[in-house]
PDB file of N, H, CA, C and O in Angstrom:
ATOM      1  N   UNK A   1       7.742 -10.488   5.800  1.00  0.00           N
ATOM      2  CA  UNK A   1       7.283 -10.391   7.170  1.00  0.00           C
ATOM      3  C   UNK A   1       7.516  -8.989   7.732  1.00  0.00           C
ATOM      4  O   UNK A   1       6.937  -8.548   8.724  1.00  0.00           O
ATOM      5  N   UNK A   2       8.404  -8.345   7.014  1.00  0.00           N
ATOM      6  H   UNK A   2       8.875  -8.704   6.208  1.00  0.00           H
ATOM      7  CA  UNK A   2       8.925  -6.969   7.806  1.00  0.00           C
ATOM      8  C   UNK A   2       7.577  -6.237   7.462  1.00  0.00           C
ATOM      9  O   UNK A   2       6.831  -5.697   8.278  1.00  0.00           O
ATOM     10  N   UNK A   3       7.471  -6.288   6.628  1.00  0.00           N
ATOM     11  H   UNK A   3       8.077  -6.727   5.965  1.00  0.00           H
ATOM     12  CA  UNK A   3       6.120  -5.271   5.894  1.00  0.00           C
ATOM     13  C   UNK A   3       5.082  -5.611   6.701  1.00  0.00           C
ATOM     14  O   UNK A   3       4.697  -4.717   7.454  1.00  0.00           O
ATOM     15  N   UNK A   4       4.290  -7.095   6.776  1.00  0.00           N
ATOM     16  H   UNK A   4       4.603  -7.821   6.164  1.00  0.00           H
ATOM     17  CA  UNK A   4       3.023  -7.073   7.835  1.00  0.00           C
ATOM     18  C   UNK A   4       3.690  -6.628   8.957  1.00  0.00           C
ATOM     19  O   UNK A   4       3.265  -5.495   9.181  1.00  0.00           O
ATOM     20  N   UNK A   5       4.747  -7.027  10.005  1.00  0.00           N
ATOM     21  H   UNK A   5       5.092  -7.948   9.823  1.00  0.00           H
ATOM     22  CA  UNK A   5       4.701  -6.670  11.033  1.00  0.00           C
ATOM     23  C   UNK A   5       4.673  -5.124  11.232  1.00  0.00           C
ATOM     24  O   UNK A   5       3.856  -4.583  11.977  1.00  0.00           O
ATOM     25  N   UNK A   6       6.049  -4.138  10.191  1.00  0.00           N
ATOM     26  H   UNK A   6       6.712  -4.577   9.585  1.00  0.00           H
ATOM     27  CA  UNK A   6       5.584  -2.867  10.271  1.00  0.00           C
ATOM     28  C   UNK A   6       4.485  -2.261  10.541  1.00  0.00           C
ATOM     29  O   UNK A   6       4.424  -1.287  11.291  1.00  0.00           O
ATOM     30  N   UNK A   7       3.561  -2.753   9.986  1.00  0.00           N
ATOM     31  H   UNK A   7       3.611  -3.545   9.377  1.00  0.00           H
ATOM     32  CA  UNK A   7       2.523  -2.331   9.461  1.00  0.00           C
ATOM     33  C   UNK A   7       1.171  -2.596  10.489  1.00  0.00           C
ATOM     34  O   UNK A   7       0.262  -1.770  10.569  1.00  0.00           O
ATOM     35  N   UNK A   8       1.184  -3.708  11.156  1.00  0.00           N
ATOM     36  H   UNK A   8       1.923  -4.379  11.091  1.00  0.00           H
ATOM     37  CA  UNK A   8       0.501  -4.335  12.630  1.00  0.00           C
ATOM     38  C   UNK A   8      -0.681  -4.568  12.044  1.00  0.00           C
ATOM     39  O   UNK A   8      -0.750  -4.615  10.816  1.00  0.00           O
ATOM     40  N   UNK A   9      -1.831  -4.756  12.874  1.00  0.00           N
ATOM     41  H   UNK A   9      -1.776  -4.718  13.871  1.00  0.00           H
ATOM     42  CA  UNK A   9      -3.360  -5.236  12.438  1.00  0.00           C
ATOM     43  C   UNK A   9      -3.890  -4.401  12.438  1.00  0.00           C
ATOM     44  O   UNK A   9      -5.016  -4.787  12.749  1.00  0.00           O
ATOM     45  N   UNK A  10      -3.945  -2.903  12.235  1.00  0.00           N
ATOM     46  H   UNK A  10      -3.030  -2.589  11.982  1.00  0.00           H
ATOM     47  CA  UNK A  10      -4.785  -2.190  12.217  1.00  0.00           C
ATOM     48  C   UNK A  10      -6.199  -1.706  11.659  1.00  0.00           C
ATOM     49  O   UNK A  10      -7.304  -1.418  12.121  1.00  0.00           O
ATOM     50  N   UNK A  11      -5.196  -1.810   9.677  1.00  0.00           N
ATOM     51  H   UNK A  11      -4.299  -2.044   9.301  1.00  0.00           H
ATOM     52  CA  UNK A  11      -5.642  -1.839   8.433  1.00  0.00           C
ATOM     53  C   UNK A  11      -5.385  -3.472   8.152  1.00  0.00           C
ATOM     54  O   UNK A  11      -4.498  -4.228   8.547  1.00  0.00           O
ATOM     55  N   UNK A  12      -6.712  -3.707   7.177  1.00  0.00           N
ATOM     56  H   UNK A  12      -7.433  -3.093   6.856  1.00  0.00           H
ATOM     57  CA  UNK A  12      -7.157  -4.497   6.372  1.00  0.00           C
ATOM     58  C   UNK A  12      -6.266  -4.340   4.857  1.00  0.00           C
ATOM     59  O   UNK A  12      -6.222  -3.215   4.360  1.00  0.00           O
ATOM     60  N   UNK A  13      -5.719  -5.238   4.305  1.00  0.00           N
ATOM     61  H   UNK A  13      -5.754  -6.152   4.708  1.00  0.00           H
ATOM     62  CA  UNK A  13      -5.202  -5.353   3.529  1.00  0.00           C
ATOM     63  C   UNK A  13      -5.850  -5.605   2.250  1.00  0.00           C
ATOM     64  O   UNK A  13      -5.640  -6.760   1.878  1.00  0.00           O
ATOM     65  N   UNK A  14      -6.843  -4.659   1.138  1.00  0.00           N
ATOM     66  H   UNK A  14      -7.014  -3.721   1.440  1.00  0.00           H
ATOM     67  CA  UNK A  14      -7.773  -5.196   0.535  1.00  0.00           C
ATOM     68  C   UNK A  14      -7.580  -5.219  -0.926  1.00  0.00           C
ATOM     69  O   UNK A  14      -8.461  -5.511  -1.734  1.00  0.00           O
ATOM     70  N   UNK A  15      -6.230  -4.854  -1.240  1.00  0.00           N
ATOM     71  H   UNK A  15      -5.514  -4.617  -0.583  1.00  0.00           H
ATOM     72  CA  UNK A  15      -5.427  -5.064  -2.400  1.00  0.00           C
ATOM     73  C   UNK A  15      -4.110  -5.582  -2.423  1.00  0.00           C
ATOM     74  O   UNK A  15      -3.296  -5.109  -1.630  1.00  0.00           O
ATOM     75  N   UNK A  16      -3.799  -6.404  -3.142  1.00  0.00           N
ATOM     76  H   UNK A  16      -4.460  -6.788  -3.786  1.00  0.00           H
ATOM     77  CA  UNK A  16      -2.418  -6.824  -2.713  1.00  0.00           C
ATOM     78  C   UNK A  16      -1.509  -7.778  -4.241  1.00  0.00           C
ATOM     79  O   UNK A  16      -1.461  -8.993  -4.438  1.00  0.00           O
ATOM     80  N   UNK A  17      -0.813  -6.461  -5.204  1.00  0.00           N
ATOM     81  H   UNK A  17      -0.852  -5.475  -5.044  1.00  0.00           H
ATOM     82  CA  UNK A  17      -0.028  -7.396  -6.485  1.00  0.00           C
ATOM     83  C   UNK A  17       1.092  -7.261  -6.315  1.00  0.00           C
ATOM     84  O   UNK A  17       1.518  -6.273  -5.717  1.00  0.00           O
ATOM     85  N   UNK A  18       1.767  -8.072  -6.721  1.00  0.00           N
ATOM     86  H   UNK A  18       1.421  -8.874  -7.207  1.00  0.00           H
ATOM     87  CA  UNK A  18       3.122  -8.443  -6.571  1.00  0.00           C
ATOM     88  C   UNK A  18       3.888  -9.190  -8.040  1.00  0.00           C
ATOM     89  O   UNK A  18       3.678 -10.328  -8.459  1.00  0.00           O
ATOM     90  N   UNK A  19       4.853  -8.100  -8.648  1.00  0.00           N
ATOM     91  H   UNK A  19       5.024  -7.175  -8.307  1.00  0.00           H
ATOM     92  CA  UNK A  19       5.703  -8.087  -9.583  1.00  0.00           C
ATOM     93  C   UNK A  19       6.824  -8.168  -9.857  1.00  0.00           C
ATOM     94  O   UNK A  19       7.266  -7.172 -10.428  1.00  0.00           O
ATOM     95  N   UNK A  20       7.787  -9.291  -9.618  1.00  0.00           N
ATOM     96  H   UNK A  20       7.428 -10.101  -9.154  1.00  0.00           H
ATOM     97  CA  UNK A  20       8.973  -9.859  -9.862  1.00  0.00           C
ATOM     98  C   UNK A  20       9.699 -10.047 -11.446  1.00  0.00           C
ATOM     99  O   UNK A  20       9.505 -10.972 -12.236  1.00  0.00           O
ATOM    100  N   UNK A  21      10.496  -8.974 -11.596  1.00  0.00           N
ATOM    101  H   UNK A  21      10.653  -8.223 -10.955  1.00  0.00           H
ATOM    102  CA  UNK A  21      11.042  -8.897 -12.875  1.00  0.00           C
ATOM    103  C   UNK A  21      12.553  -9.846 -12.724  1.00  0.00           C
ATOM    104  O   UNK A  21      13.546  -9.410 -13.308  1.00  0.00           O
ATOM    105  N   UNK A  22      12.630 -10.806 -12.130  1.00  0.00           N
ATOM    106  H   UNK A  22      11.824 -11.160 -11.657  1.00  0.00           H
ATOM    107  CA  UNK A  22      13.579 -11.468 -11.858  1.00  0.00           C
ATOM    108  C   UNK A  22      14.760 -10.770 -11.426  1.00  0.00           C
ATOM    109  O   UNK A  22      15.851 -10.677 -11.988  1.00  0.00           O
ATOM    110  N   UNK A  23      14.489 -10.449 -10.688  1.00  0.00           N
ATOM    111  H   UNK A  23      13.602 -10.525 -10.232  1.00  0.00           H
ATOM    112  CA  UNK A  23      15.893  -9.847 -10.215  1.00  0.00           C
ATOM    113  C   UNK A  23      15.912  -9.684  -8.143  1.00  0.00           C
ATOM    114  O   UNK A  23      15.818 -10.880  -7.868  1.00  0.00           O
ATOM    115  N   UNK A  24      15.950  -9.246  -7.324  1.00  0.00           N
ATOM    116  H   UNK A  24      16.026  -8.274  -7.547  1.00  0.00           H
ATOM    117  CA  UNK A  24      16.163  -9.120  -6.528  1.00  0.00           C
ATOM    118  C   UNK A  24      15.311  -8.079  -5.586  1.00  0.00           C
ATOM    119  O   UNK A  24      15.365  -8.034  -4.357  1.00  0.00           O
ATOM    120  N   UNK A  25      14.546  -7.289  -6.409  1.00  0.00           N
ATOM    121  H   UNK A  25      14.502  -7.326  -7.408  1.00  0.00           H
ATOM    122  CA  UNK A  25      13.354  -6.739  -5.753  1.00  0.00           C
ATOM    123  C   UNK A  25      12.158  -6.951  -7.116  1.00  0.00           C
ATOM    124  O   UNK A  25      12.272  -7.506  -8.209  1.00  0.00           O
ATOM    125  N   UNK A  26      11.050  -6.254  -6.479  1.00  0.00           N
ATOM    126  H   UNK A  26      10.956  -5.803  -5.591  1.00  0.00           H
ATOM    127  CA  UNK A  26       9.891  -6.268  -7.432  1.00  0.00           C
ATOM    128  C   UNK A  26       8.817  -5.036  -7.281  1.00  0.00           C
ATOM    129  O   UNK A  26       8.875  -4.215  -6.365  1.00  0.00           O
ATOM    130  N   UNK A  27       8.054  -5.033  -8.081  1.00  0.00           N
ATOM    131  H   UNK A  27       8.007  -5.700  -8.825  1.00  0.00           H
ATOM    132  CA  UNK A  27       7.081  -4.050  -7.329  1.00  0.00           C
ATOM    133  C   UNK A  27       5.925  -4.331  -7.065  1.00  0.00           C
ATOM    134  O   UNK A  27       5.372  -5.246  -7.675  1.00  0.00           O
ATOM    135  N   UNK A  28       5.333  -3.678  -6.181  1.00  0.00           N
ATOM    136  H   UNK A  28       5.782  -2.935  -5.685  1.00  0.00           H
ATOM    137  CA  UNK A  28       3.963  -4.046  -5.024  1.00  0.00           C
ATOM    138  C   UNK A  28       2.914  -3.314  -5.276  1.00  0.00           C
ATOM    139  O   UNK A  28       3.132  -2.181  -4.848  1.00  0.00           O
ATOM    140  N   UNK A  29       1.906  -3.394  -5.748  1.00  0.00           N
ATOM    141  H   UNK A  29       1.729  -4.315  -6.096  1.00  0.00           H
ATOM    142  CA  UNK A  29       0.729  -2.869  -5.446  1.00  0.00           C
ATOM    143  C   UNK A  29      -0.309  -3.301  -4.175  1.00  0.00           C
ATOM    144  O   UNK A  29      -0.809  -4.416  -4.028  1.00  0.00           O
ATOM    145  N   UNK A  30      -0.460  -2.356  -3.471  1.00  0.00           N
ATOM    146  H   UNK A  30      -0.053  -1.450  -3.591  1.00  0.00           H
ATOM    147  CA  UNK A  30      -1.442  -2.645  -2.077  1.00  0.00           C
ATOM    148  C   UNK A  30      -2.133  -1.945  -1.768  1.00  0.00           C
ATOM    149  O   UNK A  30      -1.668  -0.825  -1.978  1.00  0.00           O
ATOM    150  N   UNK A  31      -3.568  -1.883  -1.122  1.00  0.00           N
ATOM    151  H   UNK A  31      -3.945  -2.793  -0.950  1.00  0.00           H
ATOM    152  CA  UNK A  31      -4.553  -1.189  -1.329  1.00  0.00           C
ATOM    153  C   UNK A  31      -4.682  -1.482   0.221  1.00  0.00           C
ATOM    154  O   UNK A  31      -4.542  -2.657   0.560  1.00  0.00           O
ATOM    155  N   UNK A  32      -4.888  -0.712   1.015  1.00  0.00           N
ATOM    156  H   UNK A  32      -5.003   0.243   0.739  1.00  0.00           H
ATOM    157  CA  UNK A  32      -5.411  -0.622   2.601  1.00  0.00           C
ATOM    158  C   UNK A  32      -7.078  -0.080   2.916  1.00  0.00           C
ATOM    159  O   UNK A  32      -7.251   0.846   2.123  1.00  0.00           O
ATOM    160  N   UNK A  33      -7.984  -0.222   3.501  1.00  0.00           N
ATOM    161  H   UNK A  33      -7.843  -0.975   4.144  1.00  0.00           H
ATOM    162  CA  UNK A  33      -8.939   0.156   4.276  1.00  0.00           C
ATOM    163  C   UNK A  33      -8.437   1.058   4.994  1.00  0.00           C
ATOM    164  O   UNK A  33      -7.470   0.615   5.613  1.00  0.00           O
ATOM    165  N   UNK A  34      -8.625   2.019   5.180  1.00  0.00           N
ATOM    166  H   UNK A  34      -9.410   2.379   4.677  1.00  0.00           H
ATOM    167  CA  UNK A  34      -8.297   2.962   6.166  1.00  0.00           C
ATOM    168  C   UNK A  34      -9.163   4.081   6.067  1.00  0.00           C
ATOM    169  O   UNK A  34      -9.789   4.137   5.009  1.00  0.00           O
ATOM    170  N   UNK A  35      -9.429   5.280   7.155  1.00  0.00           N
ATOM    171  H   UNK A  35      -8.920   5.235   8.015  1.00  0.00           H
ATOM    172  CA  UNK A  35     -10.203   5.990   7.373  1.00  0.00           C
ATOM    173  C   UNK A  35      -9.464   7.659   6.980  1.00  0.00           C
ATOM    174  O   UNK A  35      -9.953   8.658   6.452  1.00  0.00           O
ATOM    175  N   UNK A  36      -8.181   7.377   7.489  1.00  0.00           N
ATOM    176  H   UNK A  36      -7.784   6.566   7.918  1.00  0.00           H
ATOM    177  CA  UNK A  36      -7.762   9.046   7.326  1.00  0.00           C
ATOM    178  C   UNK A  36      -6.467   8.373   6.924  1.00  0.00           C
ATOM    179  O   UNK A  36      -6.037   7.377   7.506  1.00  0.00           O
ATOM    180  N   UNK A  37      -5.871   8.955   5.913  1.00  0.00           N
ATOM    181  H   UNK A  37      -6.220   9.764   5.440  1.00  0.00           H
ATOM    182  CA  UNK A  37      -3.913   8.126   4.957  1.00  0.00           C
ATOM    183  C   UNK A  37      -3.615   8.433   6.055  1.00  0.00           C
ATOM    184  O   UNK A  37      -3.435   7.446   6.768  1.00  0.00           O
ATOM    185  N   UNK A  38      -3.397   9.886   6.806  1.00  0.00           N
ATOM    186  H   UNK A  38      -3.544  10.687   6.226  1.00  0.00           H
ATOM    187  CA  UNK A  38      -2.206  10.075   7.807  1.00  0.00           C
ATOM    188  C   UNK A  38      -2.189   9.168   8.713  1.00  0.00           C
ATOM    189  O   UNK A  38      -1.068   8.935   9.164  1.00  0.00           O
ATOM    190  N   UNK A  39      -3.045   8.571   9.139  1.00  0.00           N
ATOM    191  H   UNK A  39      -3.956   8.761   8.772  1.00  0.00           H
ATOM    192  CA  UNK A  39      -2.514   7.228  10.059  1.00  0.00           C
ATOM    193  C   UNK A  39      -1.618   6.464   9.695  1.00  0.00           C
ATOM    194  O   UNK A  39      -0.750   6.288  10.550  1.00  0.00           O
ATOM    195  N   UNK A  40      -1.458   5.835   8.575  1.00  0.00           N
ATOM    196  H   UNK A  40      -2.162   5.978   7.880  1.00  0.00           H
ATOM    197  CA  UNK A  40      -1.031   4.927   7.947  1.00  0.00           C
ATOM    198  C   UNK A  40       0.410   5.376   7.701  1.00  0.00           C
ATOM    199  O   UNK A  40       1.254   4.480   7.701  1.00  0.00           O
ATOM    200  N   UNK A  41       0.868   6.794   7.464  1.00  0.00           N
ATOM    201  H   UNK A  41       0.182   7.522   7.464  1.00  0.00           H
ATOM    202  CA  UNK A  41       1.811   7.428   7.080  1.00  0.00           C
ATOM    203  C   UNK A  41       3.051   7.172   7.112  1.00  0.00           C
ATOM    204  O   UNK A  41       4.010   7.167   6.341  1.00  0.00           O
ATOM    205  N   UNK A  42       2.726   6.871   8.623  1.00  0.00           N
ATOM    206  H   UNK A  42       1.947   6.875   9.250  1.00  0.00           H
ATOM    207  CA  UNK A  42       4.270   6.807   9.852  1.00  0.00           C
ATOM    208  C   UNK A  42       4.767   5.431   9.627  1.00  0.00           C
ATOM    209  O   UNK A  42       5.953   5.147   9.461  1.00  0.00           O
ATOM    210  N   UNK A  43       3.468   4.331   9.635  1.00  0.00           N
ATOM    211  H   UNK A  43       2.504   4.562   9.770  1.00  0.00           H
ATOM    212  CA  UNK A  43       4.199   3.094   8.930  1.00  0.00           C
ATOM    213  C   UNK A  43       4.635   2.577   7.828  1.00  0.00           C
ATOM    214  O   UNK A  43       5.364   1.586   7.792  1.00  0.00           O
ATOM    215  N   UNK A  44       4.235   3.188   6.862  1.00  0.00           N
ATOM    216  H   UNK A  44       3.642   3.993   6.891  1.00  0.00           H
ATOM    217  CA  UNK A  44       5.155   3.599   5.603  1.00  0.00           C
ATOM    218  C   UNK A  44       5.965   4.012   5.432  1.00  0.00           C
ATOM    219  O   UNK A  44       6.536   3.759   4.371  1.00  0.00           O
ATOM    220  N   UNK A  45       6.604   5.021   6.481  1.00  0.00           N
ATOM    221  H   UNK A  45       6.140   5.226   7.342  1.00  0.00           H
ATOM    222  CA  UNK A  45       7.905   5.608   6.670  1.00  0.00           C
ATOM    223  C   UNK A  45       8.736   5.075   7.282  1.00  0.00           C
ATOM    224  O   UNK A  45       9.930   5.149   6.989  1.00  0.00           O
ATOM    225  N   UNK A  46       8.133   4.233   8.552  1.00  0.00           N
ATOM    226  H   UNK A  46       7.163   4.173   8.790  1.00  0.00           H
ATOM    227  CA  UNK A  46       8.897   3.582   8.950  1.00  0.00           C
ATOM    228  C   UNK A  46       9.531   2.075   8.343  1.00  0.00           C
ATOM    229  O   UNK A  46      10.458   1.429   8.832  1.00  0.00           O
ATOM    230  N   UNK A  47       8.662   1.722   7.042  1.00  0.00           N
ATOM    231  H   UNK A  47       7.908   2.246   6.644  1.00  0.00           H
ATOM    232  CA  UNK A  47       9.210   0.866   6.418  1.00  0.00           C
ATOM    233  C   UNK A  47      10.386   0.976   5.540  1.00  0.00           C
ATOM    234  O   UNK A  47      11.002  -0.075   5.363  1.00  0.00           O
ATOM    235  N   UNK A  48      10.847   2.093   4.924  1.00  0.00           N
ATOM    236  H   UNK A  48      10.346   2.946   5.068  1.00  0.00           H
ATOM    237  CA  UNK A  48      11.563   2.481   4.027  1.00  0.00           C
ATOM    238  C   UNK A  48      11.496   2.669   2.813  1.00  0.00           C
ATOM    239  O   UNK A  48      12.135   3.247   1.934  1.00  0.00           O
ATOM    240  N   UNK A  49      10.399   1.937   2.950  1.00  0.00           N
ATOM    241  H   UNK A  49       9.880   1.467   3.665  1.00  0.00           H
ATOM    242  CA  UNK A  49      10.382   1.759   1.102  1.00  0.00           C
ATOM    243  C   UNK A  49       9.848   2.693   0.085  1.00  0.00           C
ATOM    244  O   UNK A  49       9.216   3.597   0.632  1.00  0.00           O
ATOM    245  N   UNK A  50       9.884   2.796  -1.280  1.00  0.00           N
ATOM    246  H   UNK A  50      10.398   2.063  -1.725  1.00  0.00           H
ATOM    247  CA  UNK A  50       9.617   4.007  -1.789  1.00  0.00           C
ATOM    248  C   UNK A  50       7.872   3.850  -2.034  1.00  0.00           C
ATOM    249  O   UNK A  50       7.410   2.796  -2.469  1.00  0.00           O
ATOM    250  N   UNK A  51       7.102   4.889  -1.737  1.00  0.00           N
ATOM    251  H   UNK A  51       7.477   5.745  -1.384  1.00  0.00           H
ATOM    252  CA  UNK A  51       5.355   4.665  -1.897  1.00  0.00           C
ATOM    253  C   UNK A  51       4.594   6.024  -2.370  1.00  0.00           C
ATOM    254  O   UNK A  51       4.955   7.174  -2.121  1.00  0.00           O
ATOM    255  N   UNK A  52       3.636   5.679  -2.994  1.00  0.00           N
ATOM    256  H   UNK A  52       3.343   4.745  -3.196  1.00  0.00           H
ATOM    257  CA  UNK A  52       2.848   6.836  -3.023  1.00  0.00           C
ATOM    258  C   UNK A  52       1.557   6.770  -2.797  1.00  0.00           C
ATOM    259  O   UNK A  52       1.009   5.774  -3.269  1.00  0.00           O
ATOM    260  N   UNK A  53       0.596   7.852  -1.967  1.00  0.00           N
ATOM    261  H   UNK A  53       1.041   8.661  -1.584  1.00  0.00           H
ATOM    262  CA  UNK A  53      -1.091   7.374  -1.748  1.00  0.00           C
ATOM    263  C   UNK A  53      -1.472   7.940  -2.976  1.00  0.00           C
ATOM    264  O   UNK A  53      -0.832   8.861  -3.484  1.00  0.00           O
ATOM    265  N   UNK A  54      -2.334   7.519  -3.411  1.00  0.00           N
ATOM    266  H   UNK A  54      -2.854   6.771  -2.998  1.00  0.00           H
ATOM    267  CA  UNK A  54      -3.303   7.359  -4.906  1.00  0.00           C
ATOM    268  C   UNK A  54      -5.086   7.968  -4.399  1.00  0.00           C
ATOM    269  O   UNK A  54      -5.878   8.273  -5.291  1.00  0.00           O
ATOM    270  N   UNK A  55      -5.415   8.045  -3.177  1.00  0.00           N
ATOM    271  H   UNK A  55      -4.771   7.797  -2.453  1.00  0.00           H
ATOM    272  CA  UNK A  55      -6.623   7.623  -2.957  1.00  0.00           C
ATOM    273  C   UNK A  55      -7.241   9.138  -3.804  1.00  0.00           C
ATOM    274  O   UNK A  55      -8.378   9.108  -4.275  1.00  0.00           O
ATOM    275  N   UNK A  56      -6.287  10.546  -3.942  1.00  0.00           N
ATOM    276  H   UNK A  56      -5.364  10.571  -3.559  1.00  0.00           H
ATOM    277  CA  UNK A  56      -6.620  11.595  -4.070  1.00  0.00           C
ATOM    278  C   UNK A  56      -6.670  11.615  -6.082  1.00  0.00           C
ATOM    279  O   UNK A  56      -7.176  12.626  -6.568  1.00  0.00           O
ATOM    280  N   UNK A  57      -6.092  10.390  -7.192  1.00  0.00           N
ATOM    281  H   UNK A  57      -5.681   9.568  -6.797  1.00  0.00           H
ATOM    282  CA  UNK A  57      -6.206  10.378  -7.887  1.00  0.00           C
ATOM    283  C   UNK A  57      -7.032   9.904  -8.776  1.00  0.00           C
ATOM    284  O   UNK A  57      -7.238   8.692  -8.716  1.00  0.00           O
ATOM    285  N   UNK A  58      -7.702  10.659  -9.792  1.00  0.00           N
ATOM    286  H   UNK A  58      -7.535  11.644  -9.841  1.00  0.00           H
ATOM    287  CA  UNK A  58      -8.686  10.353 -10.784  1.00  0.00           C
ATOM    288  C   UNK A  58      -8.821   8.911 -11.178  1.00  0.00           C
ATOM    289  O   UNK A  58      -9.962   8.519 -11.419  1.00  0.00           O
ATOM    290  N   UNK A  59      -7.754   8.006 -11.286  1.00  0.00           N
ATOM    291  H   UNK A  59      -6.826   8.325 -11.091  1.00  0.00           H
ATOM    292  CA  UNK A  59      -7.728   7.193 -11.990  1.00  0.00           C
ATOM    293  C   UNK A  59      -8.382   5.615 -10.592  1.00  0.00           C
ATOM    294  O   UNK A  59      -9.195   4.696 -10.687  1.00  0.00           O
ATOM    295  N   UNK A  60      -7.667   5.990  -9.747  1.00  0.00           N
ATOM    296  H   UNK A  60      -7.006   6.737  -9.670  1.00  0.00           H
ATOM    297  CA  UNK A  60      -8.270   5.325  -8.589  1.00  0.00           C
ATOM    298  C   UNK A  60      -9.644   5.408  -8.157  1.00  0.00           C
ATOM    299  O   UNK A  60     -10.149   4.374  -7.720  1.00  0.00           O
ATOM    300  N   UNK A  61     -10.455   6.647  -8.213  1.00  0.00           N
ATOM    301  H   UNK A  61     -10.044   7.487  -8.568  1.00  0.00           H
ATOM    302  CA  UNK A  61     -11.824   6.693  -8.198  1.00  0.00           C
ATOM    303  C   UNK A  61     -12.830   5.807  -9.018  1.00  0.00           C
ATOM    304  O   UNK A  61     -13.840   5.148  -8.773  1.00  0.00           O
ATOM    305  N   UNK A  62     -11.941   6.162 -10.278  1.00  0.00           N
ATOM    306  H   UNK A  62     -11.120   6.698 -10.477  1.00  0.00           H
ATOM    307  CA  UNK A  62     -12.634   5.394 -11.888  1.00  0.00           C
ATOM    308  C   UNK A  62     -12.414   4.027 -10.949  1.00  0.00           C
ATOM    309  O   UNK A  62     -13.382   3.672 -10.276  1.00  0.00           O
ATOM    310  N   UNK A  63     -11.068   3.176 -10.869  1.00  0.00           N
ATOM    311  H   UNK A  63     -10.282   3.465 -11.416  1.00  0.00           H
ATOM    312  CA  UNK A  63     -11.468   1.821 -10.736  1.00  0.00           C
ATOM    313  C   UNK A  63     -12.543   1.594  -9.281  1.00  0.00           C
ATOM    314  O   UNK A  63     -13.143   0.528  -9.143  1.00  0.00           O
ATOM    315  N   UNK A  64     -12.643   2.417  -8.539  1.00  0.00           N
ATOM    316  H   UNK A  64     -12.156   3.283  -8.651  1.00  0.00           H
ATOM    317  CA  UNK A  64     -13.554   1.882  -7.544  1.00  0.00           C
ATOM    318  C   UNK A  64     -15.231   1.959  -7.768  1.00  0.00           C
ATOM    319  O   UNK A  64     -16.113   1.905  -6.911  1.00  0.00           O
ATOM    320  N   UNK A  65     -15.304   2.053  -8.712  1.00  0.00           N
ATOM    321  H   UNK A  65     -14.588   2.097  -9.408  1.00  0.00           H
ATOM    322  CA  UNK A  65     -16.905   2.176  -9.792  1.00  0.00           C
ATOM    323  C   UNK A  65     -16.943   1.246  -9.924  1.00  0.00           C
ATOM    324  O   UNK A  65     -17.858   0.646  -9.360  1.00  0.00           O
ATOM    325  N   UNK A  66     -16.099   0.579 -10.652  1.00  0.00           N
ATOM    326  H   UNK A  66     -15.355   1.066 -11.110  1.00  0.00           H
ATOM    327  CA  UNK A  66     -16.389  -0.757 -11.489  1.00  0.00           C
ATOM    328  C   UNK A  66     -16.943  -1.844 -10.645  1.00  0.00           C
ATOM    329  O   UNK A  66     -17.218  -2.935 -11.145  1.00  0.00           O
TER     330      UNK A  66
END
């Protein structure tokens, strides 16, 4: 819940995996709608958690072809 609320209704949530290696955290893949990253920035920061934007990488372009 911390994460949607951080995060508010702004962006559309249009990717969303979730990876539990049994233990006590996991890792997240999430994909947002958004128009410009820096919007989005501040609520990512303000979440804490560790992230990186992809939208500027080769490999992310390739899957949005398919």
């Amino acid at each position: 819940m911390n994460f949607l609320n951080t995060l508010g209704e702004k962006w559309n949530i249009t990717l969303f995996h979730y990876r539990n290696y049994g233990a006590a955290i996991g890792d997240v893949l999430a994909g947002f709608e958004i128009a410009d990253p820096s919007e989005i920035e501040g609520h990512l920061e303000a979440l804490g958690y560790p992230y990186q934007l992809v939208s500027g990488n080769s490999s992310y372009r390739t899957f949005l072809r398919c």
